[in-house]
C-alpha positions, 0 to 999 in steps of 0.5 A: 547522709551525704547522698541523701543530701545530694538527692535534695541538691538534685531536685533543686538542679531539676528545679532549675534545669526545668525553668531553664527549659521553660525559658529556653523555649519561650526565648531561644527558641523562636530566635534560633530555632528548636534544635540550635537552642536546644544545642545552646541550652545545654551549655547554659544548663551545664554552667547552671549546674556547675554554679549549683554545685559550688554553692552547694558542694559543702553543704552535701558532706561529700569530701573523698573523690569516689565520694564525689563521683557518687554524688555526680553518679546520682545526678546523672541516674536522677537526670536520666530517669527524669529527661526521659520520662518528662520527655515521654510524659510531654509525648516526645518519640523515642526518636527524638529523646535519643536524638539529643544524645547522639552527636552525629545528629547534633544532639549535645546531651552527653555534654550537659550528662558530663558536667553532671556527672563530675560537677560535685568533684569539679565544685570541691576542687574549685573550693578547695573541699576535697581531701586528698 
């Protein structure tokens, strides 16, 4: 039951993340520059996972550690799927996909697929939620 509830709390994540880029782009971006705001926005976004995380970590039912890395390994496989196929849906190269996974080209990506992946154990602990 709990990962069910975990994929409806992805969705929101994706909800948000998606206005976060939105925004992002709109905002960040002619003020720093595409590749600066993107690099800016992923510790936003992570921030913005974490605090959904936390308010939602309870309601998710996930209350042992493997548990909660499940939940975080769901994100993450979710997110994957979702960054790049809205990536090649908007006509990004292959290129430029994996470019903001690469940190020797800047890309910081693997930061924000980091909180995904253990912000539901980090949101528990923060809360006091998981069992020991």
């Amino acid at each position: 039951m709990f990962l069910v509830r975990a994929c409806a709390i992805w969705m929101l994540i994706a909800v948000a993340e998606t206005v976060h880029g939105v925004g992002r782009t709109l905002f960040l971006t002619p003020a720093l520059g595409d590749h600066r705001a993107r690099q800016l926005g992923i510790f936003i976004g992570s921030l913005m996972i974490l605090a959904i995380a936390w308010l939602c970590v309870n309601w998710i039912g996930a209350t042992t550690a493997p548990q909660l890395l499940a939940v975080g390994v769901v994100w993450l496989v979710l997110m994957l799927g979702f960054e790049i196929g809205l990536g090649r849906s908007l006509g990004l190269s292959w290129e430029r996909i994996v470019s903001d996974y690469d940190p020797m080209q800047g890309g910081l990506m693997l930061i924000g697929m980091g909180a995904l992946l253990f912000a539901p154990l980090l949101a528990a602990r923060a809360r006091g939620a998981r069992k020991r």
